[in-house]
C-alpha positions in Angstrom: 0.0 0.0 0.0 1.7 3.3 -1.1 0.9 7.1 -0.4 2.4 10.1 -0.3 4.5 10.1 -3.0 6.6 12.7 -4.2 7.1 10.8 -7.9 10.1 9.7 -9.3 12.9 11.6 -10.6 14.7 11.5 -13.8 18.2 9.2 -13.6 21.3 11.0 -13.8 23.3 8.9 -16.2 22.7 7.7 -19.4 25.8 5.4 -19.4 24.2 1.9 -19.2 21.9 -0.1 -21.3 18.8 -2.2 -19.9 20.6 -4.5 -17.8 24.2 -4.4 -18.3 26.6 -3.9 -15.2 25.0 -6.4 -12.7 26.0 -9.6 -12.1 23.2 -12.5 -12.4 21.6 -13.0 -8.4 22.6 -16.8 -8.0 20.1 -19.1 -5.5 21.1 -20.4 -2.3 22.8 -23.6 -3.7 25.1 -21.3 -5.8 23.2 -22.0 -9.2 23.0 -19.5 -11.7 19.8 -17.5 -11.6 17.0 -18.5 -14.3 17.0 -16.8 -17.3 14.1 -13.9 -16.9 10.9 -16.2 -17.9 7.4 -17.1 -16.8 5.6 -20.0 -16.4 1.8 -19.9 -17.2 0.0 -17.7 -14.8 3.0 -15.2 -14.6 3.1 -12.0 -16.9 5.4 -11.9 -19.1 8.6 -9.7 -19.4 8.3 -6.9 -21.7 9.9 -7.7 -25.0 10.4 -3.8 -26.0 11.6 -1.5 -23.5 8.8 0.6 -21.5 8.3 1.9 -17.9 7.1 -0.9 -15.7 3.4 -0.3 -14.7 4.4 0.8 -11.1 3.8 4.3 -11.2 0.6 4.4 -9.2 -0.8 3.2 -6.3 -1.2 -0.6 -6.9 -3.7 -2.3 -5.1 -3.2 -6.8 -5.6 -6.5 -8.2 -6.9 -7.8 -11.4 -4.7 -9.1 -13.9 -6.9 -11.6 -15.7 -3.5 -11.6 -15.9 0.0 -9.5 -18.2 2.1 -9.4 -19.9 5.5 -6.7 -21.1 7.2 -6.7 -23.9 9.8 -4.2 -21.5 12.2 -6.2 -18.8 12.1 -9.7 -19.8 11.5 -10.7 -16.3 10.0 -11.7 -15.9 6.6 -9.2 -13.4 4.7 -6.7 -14.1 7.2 -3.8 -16.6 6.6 -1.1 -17.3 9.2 1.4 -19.8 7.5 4.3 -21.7 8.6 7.2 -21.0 6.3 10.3 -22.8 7.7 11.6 -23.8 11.2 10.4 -20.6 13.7 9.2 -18.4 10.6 5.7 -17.4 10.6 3.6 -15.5 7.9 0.4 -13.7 8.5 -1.1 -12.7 5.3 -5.1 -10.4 5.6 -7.1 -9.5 2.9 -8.2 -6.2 3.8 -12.1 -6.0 4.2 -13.3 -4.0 1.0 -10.0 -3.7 -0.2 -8.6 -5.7 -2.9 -5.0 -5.7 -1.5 -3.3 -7.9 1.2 -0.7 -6.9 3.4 1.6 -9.9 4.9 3.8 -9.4 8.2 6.3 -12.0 9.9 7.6 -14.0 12.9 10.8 -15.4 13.1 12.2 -16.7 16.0 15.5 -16.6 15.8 18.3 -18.1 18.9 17.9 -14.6 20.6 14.6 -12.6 19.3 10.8 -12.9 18.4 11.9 -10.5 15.8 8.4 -9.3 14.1 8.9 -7.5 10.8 6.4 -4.9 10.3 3.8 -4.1 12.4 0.8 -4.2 10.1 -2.5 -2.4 10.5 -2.8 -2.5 14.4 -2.9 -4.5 17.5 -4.5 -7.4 16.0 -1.5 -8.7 13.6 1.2 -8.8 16.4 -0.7 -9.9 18.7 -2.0 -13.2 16.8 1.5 -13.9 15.6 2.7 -13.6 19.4 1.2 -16.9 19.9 3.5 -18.5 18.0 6.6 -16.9 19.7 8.8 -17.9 22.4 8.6 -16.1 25.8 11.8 -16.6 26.6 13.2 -14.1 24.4 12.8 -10.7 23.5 10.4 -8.8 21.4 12.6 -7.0 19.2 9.8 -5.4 15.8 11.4 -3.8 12.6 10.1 -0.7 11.0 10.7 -1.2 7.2 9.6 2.2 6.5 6.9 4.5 7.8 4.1 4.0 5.4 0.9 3.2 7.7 0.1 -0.2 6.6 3.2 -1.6 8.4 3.6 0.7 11.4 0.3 0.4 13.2 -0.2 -1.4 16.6 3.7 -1.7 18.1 2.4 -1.4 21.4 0.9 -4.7 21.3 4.6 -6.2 22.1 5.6 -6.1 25.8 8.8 -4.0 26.1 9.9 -4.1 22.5 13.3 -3.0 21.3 12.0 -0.9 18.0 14.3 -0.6 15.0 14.1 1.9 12.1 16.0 4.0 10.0 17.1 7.2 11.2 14.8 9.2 8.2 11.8 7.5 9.6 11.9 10.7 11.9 11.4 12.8 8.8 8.0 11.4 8.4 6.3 11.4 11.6 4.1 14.3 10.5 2.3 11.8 8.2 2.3 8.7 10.1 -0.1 10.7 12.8 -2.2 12.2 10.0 -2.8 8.6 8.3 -3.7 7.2 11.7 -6.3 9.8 12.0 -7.2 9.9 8.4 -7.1 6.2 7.2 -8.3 4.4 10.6 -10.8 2.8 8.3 -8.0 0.4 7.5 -6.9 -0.5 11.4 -6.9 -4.4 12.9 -8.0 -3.0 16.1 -6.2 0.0 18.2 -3.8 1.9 15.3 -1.5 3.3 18.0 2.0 3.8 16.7 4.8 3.1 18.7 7.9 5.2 17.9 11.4 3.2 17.5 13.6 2.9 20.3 16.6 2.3 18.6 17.7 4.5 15.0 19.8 2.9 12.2 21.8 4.7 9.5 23.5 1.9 7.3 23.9 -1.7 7.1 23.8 -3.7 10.7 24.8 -6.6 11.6 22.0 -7.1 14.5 23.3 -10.5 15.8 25.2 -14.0 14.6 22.0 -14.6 12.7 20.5 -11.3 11.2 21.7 -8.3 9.0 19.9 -5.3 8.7 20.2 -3.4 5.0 19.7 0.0 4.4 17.3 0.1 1.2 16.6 3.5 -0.6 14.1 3.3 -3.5 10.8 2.2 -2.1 11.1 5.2 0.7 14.3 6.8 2.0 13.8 4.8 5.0 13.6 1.5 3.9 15.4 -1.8 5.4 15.1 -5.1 4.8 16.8 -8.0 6.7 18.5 -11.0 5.8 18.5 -13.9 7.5 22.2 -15.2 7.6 21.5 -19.1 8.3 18.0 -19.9 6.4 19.3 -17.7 3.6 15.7 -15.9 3.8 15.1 -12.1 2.4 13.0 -10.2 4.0 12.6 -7.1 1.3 8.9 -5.3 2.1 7.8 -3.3 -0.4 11.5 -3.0 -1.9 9.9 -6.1 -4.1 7.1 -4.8 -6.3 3.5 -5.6 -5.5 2.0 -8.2 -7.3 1.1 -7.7 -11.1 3.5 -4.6 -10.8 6.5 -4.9 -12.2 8.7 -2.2 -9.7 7.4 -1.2 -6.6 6.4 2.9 -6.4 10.0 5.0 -6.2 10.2 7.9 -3.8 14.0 8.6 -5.4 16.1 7.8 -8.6 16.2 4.7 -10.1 19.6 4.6 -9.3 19.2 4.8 -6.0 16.9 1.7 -6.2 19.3 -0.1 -8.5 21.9 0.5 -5.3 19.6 -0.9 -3.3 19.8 -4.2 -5.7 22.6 -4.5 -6.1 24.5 -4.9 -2.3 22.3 -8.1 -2.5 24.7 -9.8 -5.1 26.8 -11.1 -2.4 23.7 -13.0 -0.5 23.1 -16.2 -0.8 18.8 -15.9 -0.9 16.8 -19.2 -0.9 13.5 -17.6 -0.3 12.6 -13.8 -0.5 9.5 -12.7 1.3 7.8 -9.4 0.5 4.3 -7.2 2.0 2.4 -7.2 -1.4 2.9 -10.3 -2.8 3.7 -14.1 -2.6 7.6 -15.4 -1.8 10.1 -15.6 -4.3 13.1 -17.6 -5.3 16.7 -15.5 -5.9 15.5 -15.1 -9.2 13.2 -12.8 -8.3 15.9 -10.3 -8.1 17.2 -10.3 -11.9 14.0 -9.7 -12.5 13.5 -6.5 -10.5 17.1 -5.3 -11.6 16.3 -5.8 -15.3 12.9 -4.1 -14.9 14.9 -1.2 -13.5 17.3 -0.8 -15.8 14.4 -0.8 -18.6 12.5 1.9 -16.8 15.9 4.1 -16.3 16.4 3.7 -19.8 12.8 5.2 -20.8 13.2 8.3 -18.1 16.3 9.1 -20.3 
């Protein structure tokens, strides 16, 4: 879910063709990435260049209803996708977009990435955590749909990027203004804890700055499942780039720190995981839509 966007501004450089300079993103067993192809159900890469249709608020269609045997709620999935790694995934009533926030336990956190829409999302996906350790909740930018409802955590260490300061003015107008959208009490709790680059939180987890999206943006990386937590850095489904707030360059940046990674699984807010592939896909798309700003 995207607002406030200030549009996206025209690359500085016209020294690169669609796609040249990066290296292909390999998958966690150190394979080659796929050539960029779909399978049926998957749209196609454009065969001319043209801006990727990501320009505009984008809004993922849901083709029915589901219900899910740990939730019991209609439009509400909670899924288990590896060992400690939860998924809740609601279909916004009215709405035909879904918003998906995460668990993982890791050896020293219940480390819960976004907040959601309010109380309601942390609190189910506390049920799965482990008491023993502590609620640590990452911010991966300030848009409302994953901000709402930190307060549910008890004594939560709260992580963001330093410019998330830059935005509070909105994130207490959209609470006021969009509280149509809240999973119960829409109370935002402010970070306790500011990042300004790349952190290595712990043995397990880095934290990556990632401009594009928002200025604010992280994602994290888990170092020993090889999972990619990247928000709405990946682009909501049927789009082909998520909305930029900056340059295209500063995006393809973004991108490109993650050739070093090995990623089996990447797992995004506005659309269903993806392999490492994912990620040529997103940096080709780029480079087709920096070409056409020229």
């Amino acid at each position: 879910m995207h607002h406030h966007r200030s549009g996206l501004s025209q690359p500085r450089h016209r020294d690169r063709d669609a796609g040249a300079g990066f290296g292909r993103f390999d998958d966690a067993g150190g394979r080659p990435g796929r050539s960029v192809s779909h399978g049926p159900g998957r749209r196609q890469r454009p065969s001319t260049p043209r801006a990727p249709e990501s320009l505009s608020p984008c809004r993922i269609h849901c083709r029915r209803e589901s219900r899910d045997l740990l939730s019991g709620q209609e439009n509400l999935v909670i899924t288990k996708i590896a060992d400690g790694i939860y998924a809740r995934k609601i279909i916004v009533a009215g709405e035909p977009w879904p918003l998906t926030t995460y668990l993982w336990i890791t050896k020293n956190h219940n480390l819960y990435l976004d907040a959601g829409l309010g109380e309601n999302a942390l609190l189910e996906l506390s049920e799965y955590a482990d008491p023993s350790k502590k609620n640590t909740l990452v911010y991966s930018h300030y848009h409302f749909d994953h901000v709402w409802g930190g307060h549910a955590l008890k004594d939560p260490e709260i992580l963001a990027h330093r410019r998330f300061l830059d935005h509070q003015v909105h994130l207490e107008k959209d609470r006021l203004n969009l509280i149509r959208f809240a999973e119960g009490k829409n109370e935002i709790a402010l970070p306790t804890r500011y990042i300004d680059d790349d952190l290595d939180f712990d043995d397990e987890l880095r934290i990556l700055y990632a401009p594009g999206h928002t200025d604010d943006g992280l994602m994290v990386y888990h170092k020993t499942l090889h999972i990619l937590f990247m928000g709405d850095v990946a682009a909501d489904e049927g789009r082909d780039l998520p909305e930029l707030a900056g340059s295209v360059d500063s995006y393809l940046a973004t991108l490109k720190k993650l050739e070093g990674l090995r990623i089996k699984q990447i797992l995004c807010s506005h659309r269903d995981p993806e392999d490492a592939n994912y990620l040529n896909i997103l940096v080709e798309n780029a480079y087709i839509l920096r070409k056409n700003c020229q």
